[in-house]
PQR file of N, CA, C, O and H, with PARSE charges and radii, in Angstrom:
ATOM      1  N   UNK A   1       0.841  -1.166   0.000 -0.4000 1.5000
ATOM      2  CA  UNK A   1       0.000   0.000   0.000 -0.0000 2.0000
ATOM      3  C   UNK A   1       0.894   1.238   0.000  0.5500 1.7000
ATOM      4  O   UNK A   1       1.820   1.266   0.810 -0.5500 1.4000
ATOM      5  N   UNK A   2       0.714   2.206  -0.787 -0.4000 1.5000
ATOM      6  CA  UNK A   2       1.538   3.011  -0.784 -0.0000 2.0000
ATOM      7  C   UNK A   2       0.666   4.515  -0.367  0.5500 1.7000
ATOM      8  O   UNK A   2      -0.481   4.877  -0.629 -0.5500 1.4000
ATOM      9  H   UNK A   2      -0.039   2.183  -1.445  0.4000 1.0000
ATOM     10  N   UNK A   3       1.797   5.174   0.401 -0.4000 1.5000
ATOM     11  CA  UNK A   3       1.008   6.543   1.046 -0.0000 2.0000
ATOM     12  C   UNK A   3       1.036   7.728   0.129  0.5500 1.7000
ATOM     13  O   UNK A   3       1.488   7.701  -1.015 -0.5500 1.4000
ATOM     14  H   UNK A   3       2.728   4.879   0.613  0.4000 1.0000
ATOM     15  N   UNK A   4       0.566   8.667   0.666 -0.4000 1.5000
ATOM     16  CA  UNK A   4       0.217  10.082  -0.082 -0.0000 2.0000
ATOM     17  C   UNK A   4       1.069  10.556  -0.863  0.5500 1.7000
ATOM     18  O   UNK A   4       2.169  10.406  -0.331 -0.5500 1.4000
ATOM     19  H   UNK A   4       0.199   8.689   1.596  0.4000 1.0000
ATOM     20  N   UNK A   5       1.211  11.292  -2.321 -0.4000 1.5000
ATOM     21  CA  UNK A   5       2.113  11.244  -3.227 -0.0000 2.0000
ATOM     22  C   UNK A   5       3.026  12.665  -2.712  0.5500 1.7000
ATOM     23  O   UNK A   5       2.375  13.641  -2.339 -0.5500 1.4000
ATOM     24  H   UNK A   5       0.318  11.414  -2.753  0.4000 1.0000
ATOM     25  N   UNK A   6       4.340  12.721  -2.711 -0.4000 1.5000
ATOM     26  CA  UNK A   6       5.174  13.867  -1.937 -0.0000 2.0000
ATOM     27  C   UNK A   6       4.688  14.991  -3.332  0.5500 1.7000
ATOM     28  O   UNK A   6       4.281  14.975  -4.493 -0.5500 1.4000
ATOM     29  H   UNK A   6       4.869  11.929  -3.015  0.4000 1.0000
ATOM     30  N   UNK A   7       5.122  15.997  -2.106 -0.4000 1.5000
ATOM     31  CA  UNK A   7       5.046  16.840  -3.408 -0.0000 2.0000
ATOM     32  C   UNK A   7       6.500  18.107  -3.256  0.5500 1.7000
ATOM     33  O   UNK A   7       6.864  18.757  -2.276 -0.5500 1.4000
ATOM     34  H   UNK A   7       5.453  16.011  -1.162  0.4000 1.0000
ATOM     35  N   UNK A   8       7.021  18.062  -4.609 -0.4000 1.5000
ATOM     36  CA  UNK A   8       8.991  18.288  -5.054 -0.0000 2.0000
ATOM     37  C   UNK A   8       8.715  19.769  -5.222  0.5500 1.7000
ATOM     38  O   UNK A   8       7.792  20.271  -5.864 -0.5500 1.4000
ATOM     39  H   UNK A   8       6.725  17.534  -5.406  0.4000 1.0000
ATOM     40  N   UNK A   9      10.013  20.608  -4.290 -0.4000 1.5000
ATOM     41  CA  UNK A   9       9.668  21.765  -4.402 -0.0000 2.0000
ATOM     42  C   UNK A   9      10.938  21.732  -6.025  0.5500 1.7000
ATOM     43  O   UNK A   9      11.467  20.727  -6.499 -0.5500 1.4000
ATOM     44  H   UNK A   9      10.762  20.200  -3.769  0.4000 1.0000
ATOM     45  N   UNK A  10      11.086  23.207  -6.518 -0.4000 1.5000
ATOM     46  CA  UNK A  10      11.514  23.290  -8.262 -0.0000 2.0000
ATOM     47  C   UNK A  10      12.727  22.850  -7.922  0.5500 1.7000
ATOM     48  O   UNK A  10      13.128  22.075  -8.790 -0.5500 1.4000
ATOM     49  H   UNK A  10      10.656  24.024  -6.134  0.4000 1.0000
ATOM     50  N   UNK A  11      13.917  23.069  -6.574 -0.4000 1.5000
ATOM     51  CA  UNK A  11      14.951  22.827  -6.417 -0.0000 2.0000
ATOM     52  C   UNK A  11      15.011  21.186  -6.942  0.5500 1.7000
ATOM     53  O   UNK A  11      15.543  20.840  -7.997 -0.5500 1.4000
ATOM     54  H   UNK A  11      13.591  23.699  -5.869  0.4000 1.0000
ATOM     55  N   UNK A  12      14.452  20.407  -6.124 -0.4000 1.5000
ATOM     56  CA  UNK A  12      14.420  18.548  -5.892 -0.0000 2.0000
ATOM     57  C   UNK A  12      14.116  18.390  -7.293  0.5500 1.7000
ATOM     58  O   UNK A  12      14.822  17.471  -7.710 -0.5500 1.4000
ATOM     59  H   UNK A  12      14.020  20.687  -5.267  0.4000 1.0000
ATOM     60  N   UNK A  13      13.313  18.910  -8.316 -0.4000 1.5000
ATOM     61  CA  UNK A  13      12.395  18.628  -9.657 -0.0000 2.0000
ATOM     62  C   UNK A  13      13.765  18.939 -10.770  0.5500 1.7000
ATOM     63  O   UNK A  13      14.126  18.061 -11.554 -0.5500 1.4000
ATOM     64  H   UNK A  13      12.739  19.656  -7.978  0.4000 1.0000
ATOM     65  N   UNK A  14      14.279  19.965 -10.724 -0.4000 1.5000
ATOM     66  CA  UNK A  14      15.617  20.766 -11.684 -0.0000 2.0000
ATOM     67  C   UNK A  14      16.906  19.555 -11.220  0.5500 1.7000
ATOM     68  O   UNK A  14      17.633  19.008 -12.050 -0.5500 1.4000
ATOM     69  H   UNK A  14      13.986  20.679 -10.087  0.4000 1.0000
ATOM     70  N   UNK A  15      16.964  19.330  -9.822 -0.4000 1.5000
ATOM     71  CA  UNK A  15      18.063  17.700  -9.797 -0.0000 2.0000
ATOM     72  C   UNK A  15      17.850  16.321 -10.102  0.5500 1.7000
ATOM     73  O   UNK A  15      18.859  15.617 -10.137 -0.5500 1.4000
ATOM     74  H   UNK A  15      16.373  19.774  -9.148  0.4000 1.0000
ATOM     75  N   UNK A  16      16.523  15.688 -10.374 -0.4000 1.5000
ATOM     76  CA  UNK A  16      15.734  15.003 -10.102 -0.0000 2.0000
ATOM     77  C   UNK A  16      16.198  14.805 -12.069  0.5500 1.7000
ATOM     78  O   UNK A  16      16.923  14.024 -12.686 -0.5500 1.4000
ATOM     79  H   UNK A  16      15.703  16.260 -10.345  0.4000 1.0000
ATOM     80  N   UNK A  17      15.630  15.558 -12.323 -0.4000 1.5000
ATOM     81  CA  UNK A  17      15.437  15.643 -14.149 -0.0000 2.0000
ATOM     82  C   UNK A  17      16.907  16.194 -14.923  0.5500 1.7000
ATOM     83  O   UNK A  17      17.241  15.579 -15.935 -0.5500 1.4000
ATOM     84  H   UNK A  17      15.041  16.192 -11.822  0.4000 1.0000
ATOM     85  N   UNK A  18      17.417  16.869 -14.647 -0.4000 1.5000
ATOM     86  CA  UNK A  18      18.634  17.348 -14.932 -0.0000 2.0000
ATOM     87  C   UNK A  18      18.446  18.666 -16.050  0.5500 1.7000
ATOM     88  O   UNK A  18      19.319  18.984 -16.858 -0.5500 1.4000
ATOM     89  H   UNK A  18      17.145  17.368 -13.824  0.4000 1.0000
ATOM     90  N   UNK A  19      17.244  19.283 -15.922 -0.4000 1.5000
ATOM     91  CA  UNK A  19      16.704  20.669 -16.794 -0.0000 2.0000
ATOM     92  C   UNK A  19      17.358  21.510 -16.170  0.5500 1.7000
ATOM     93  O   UNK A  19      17.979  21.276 -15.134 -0.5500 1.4000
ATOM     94  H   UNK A  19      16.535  19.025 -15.266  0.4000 1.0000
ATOM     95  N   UNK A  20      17.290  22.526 -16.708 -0.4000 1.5000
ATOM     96  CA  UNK A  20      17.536  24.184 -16.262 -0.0000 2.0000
ATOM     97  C   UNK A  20      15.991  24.563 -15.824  0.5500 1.7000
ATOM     98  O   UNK A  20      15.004  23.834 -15.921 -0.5500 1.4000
ATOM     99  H   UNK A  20      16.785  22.717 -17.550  0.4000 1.0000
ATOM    100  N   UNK A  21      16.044  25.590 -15.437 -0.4000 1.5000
ATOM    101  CA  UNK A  21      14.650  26.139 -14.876 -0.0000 2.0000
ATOM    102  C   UNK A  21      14.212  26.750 -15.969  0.5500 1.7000
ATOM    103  O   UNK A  21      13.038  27.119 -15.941 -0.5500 1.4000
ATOM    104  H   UNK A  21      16.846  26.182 -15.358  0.4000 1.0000
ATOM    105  N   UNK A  22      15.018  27.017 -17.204 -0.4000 1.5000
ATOM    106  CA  UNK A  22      14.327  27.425 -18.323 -0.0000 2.0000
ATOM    107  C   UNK A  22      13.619  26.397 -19.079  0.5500 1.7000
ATOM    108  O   UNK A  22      12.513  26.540 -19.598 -0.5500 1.4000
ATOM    109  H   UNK A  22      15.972  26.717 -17.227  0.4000 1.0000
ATOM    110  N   UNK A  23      14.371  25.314 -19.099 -0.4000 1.5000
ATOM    111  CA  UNK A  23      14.103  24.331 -19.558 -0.0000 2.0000
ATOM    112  C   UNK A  23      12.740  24.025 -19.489  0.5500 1.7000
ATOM    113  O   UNK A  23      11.910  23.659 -20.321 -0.5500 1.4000
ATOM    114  H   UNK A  23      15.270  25.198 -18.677  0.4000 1.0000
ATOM    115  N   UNK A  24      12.716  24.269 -18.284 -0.4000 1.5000
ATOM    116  CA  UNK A  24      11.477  22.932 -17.310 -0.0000 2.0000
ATOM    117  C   UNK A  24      10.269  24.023 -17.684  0.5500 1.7000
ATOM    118  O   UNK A  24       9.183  23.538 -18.004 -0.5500 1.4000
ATOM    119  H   UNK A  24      13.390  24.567 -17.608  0.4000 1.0000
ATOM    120  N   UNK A  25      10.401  25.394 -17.659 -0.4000 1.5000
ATOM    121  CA  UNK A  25       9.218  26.139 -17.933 -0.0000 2.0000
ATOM    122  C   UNK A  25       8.592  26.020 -19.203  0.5500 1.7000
ATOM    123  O   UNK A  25       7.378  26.141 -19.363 -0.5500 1.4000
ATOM    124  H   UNK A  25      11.283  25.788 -17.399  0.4000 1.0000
ATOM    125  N   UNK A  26       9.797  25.672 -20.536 -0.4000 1.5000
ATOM    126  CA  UNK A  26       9.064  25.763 -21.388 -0.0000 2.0000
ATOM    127  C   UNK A  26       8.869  24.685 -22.014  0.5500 1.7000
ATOM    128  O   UNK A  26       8.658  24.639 -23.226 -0.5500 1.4000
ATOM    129  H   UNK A  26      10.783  25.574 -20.406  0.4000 1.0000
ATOM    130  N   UNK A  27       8.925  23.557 -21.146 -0.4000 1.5000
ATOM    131  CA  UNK A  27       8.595  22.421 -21.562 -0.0000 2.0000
ATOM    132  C   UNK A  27       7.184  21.963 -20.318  0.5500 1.7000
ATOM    133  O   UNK A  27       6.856  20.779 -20.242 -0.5500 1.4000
ATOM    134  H   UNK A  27       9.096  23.594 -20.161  0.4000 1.0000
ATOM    135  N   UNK A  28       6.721  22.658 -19.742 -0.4000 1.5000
ATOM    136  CA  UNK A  28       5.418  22.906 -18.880 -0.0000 2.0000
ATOM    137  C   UNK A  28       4.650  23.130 -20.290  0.5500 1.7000
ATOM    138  O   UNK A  28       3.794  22.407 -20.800 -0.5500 1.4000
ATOM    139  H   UNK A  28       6.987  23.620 -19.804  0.4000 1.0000
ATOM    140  N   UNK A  29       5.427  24.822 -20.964 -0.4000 1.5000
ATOM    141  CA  UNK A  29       4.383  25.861 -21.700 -0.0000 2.0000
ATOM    142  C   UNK A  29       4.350  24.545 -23.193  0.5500 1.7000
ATOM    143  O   UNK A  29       3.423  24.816 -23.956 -0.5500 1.4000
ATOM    144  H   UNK A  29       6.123  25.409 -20.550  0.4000 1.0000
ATOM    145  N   UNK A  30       4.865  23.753 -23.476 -0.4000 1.5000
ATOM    146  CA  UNK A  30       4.716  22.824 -24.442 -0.0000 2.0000
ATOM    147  C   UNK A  30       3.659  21.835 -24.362  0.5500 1.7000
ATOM    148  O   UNK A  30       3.098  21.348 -25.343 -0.5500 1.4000
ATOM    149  H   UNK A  30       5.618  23.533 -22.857  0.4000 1.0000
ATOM    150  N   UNK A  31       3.344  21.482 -22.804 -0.4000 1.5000
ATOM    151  CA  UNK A  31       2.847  20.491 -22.633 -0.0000 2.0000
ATOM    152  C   UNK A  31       3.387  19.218 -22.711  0.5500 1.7000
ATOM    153  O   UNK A  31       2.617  18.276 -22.896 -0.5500 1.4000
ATOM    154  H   UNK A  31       3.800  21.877 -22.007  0.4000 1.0000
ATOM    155  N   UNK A  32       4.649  19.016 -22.595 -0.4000 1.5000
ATOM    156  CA  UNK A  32       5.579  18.254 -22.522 -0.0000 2.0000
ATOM    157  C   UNK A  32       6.369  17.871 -20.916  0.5500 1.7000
ATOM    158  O   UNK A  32       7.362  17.156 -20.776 -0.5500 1.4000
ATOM    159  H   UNK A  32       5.275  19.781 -22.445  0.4000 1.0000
ATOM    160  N   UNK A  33       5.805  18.386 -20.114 -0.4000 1.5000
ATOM    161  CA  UNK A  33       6.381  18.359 -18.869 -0.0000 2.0000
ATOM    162  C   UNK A  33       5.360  18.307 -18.002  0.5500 1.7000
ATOM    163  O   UNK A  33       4.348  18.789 -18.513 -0.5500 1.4000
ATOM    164  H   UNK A  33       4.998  18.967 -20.228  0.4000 1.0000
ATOM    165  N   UNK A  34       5.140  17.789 -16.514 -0.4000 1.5000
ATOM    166  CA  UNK A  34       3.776  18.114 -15.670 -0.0000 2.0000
ATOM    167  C   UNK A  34       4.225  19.487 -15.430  0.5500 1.7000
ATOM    168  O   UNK A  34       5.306  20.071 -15.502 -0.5500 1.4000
ATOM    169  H   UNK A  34       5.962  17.398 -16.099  0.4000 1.0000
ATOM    170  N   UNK A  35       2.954  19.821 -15.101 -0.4000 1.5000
ATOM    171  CA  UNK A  35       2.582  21.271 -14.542 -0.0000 2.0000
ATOM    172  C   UNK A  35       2.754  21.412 -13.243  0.5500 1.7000
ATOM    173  O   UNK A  35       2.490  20.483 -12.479 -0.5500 1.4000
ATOM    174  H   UNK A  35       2.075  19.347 -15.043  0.4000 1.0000
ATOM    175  N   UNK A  36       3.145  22.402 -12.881 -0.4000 1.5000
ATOM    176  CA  UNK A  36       3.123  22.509 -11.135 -0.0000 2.0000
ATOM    177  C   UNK A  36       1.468  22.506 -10.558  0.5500 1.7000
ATOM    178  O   UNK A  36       0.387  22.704 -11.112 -0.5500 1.4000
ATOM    179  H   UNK A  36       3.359  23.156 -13.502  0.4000 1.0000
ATOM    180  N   UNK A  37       1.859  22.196  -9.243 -0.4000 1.5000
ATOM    181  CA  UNK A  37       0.252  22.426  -8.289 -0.0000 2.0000
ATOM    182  C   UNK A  37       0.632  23.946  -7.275  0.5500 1.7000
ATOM    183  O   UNK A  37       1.676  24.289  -6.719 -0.5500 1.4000
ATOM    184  H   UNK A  37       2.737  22.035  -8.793  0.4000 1.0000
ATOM    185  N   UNK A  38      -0.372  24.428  -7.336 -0.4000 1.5000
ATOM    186  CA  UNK A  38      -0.544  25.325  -6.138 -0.0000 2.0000
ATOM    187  C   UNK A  38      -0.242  25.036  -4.665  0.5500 1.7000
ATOM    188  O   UNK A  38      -1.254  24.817  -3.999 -0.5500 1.4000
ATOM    189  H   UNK A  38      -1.220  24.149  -7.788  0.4000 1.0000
ATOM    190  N   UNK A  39       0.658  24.996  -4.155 -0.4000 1.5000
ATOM    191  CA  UNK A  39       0.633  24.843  -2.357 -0.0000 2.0000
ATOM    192  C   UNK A  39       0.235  26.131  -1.795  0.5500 1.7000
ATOM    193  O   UNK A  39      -0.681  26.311  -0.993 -0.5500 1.4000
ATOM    194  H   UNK A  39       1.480  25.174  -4.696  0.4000 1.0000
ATOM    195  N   UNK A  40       0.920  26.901  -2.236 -0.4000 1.5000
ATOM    196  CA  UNK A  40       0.324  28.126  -1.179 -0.0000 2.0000
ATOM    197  C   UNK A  40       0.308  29.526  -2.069  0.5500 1.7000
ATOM    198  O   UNK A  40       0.746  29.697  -3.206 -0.5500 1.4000
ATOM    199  H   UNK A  40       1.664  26.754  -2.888  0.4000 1.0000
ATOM    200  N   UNK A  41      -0.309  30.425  -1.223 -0.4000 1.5000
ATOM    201  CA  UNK A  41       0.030  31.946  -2.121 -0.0000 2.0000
ATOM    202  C   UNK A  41       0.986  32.056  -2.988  0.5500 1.7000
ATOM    203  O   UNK A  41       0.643  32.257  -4.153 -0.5500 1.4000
ATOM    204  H   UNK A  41      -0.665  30.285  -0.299  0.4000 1.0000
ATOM    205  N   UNK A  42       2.684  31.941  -2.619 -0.4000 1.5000
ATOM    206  CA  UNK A  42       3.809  31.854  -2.927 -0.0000 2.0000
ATOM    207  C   UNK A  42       4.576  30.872  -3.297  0.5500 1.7000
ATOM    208  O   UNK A  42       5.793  30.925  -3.477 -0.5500 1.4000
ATOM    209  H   UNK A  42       2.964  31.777  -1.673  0.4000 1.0000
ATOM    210  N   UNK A  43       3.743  29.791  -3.438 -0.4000 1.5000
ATOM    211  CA  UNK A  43       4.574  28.161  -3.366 -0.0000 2.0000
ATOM    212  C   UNK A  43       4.084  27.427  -4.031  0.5500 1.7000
ATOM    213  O   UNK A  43       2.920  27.171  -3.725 -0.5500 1.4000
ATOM    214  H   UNK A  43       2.755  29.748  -3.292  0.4000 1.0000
ATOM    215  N   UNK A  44       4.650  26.716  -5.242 -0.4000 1.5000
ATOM    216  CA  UNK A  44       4.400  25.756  -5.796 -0.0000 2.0000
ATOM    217  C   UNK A  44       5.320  24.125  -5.685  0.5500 1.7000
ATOM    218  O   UNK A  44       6.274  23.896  -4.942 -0.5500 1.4000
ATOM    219  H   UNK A  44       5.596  26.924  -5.491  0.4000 1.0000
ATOM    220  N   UNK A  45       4.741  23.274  -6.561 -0.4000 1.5000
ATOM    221  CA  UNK A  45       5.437  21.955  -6.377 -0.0000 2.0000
ATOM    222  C   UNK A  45       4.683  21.061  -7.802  0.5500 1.7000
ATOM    223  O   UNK A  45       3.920  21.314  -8.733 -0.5500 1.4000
ATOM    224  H   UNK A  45       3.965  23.461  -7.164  0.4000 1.0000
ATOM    225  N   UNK A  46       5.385  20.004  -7.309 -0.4000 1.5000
ATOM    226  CA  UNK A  46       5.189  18.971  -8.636 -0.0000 2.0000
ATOM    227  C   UNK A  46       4.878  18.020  -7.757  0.5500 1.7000
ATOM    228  O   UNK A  46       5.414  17.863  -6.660 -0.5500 1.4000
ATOM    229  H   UNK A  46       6.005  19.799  -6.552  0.4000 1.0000
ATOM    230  N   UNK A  47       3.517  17.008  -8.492 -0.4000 1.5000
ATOM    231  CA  UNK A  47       3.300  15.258  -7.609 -0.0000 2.0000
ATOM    232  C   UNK A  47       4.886  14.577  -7.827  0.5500 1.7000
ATOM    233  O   UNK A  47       5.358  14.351  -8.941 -0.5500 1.4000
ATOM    234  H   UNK A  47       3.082  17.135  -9.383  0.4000 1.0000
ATOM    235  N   UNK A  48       5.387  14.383  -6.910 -0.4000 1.5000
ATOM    236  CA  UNK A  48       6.292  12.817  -6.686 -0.0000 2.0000
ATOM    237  C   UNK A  48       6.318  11.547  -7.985  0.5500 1.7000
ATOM    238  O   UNK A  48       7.243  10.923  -8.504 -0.5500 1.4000
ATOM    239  H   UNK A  48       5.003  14.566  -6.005  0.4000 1.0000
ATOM    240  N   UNK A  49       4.863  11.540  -8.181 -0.4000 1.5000
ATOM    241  CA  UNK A  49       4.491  10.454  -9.391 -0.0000 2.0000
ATOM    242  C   UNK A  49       4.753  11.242 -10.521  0.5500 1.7000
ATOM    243  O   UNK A  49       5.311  10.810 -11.529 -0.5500 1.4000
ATOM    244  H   UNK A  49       4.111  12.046  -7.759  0.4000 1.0000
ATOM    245  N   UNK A  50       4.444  12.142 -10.400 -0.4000 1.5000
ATOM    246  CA  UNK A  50       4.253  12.756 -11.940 -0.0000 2.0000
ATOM    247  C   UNK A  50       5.796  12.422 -12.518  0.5500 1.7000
ATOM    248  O   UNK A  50       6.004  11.617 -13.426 -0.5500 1.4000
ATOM    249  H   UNK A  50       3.991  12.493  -9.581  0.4000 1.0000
ATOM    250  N   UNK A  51       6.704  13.089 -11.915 -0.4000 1.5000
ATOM    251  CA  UNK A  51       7.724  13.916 -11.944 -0.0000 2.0000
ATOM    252  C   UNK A  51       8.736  12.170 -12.282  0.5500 1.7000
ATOM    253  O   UNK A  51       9.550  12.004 -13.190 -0.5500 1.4000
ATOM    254  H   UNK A  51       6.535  13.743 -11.177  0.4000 1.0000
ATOM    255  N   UNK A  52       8.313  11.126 -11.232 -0.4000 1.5000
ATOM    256  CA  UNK A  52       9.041   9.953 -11.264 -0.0000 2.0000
ATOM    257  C   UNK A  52       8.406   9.695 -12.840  0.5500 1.7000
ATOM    258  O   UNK A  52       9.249   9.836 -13.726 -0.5500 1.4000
ATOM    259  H   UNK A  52       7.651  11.260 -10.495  0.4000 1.0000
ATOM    260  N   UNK A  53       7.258   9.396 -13.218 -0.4000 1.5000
ATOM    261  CA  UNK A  53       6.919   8.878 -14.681 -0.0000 2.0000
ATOM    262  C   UNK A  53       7.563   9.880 -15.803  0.5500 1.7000
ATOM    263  O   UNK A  53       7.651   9.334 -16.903 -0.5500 1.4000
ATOM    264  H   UNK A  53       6.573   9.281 -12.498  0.4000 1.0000
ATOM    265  N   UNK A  54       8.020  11.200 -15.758 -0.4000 1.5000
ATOM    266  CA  UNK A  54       8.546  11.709 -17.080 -0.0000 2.0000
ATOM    267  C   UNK A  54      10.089  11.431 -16.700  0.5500 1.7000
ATOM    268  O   UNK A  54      10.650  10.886 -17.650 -0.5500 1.4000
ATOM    269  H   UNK A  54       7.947  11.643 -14.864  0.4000 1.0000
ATOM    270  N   UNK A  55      10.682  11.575 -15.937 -0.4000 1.5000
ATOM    271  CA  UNK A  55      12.178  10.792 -15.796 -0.0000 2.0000
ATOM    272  C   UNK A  55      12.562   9.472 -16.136  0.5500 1.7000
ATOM    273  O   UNK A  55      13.731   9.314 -16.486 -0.5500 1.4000
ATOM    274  H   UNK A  55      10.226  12.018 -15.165  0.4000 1.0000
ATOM    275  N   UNK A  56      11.543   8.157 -16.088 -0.4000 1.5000
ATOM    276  CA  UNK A  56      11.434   7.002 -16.292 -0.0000 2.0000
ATOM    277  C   UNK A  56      11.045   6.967 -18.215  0.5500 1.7000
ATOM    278  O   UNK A  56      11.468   6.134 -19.017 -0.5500 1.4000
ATOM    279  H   UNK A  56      10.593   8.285 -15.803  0.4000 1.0000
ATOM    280  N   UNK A  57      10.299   7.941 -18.450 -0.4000 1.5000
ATOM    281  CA  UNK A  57      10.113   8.139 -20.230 -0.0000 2.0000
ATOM    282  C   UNK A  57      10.221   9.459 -20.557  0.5500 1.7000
ATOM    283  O   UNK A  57       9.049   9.777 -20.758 -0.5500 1.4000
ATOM    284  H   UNK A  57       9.956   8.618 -17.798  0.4000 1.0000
ATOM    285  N   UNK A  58      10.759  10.231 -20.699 -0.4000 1.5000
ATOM    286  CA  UNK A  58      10.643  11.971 -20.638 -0.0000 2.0000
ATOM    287  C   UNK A  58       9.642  11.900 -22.344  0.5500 1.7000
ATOM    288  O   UNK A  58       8.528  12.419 -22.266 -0.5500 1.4000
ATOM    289  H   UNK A  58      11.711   9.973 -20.535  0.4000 1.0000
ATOM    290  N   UNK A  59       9.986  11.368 -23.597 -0.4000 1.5000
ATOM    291  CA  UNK A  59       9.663  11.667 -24.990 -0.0000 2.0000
ATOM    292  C   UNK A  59       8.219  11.027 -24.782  0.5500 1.7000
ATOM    293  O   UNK A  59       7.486  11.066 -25.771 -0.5500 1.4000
ATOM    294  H   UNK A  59      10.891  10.946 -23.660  0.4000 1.0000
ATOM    295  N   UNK A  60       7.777  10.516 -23.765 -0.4000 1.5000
ATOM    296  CA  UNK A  60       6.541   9.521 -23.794 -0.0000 2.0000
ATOM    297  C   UNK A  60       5.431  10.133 -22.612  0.5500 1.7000
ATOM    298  O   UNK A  60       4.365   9.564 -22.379 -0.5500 1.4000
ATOM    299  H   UNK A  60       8.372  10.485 -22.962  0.4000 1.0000
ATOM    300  N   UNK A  61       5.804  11.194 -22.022 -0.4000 1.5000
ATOM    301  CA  UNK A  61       4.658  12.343 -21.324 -0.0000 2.0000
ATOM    302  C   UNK A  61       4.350  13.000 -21.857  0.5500 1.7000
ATOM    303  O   UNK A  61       5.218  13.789 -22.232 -0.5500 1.4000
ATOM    304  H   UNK A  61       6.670  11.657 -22.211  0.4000 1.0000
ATOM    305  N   UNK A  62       2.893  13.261 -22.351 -0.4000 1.5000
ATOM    306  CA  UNK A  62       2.107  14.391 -22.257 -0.0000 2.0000
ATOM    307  C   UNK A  62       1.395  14.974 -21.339  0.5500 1.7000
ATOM    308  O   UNK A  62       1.276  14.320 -20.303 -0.5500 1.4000
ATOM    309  H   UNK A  62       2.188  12.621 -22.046  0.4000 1.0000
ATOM    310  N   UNK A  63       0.912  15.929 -21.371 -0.4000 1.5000
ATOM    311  CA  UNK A  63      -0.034  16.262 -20.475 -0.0000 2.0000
ATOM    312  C   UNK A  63      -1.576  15.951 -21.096  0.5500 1.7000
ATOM    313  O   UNK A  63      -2.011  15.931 -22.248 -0.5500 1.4000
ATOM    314  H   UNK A  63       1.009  16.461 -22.213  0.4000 1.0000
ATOM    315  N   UNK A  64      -2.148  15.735 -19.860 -0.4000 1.5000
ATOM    316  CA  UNK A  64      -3.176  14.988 -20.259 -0.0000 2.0000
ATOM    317  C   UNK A  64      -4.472  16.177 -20.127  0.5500 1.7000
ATOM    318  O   UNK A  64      -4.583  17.138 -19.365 -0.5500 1.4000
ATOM    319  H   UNK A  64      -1.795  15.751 -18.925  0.4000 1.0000
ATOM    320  N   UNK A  65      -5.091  15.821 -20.873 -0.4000 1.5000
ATOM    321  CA  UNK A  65      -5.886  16.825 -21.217 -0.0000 2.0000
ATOM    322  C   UNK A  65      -7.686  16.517 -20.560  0.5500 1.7000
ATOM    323  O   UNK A  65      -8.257  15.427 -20.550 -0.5500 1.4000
ATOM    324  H   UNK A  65      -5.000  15.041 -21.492  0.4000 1.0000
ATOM    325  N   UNK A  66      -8.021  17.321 -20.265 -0.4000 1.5000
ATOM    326  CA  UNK A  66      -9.260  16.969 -19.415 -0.0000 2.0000
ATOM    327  C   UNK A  66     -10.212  18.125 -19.569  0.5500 1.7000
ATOM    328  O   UNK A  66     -11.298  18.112 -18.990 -0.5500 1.4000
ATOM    329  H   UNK A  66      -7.557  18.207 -20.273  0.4000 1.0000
TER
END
């Protein structure tokens, strides 16, 4: 059973993947990358899962459309 999915502040996400922070933005604005979530006024993050499934296939994530 596995518990609640962490959620990667941009520092852990930019080492994790090996992007630049330019990188990672405009591969968000592509739809090629997950999107961040809202934590707070000032704070964002990425799901744990998300972030593990485009490192495991990076050319094979999209964002999924809903």
């Amino acid at each position: 059973m596995s518990g609640p999915d962490r959620i990667l502040r941009l520092r852990t996400v930019l080492d994790r993947t090996g992007l630049s922070r330019s990188a990672l933005y405009r591969k968000i604005a592509e739809g090629t990358f997950p999107a961040q979530i809202r934590i707070s006024i000032n704070g964002a993050g990425w799901h744990k899962s998300d972030i593990n499934r485009w490192v495991e296939r990076p050319t094979g994530w999209w964002a999924r459309m809903e």
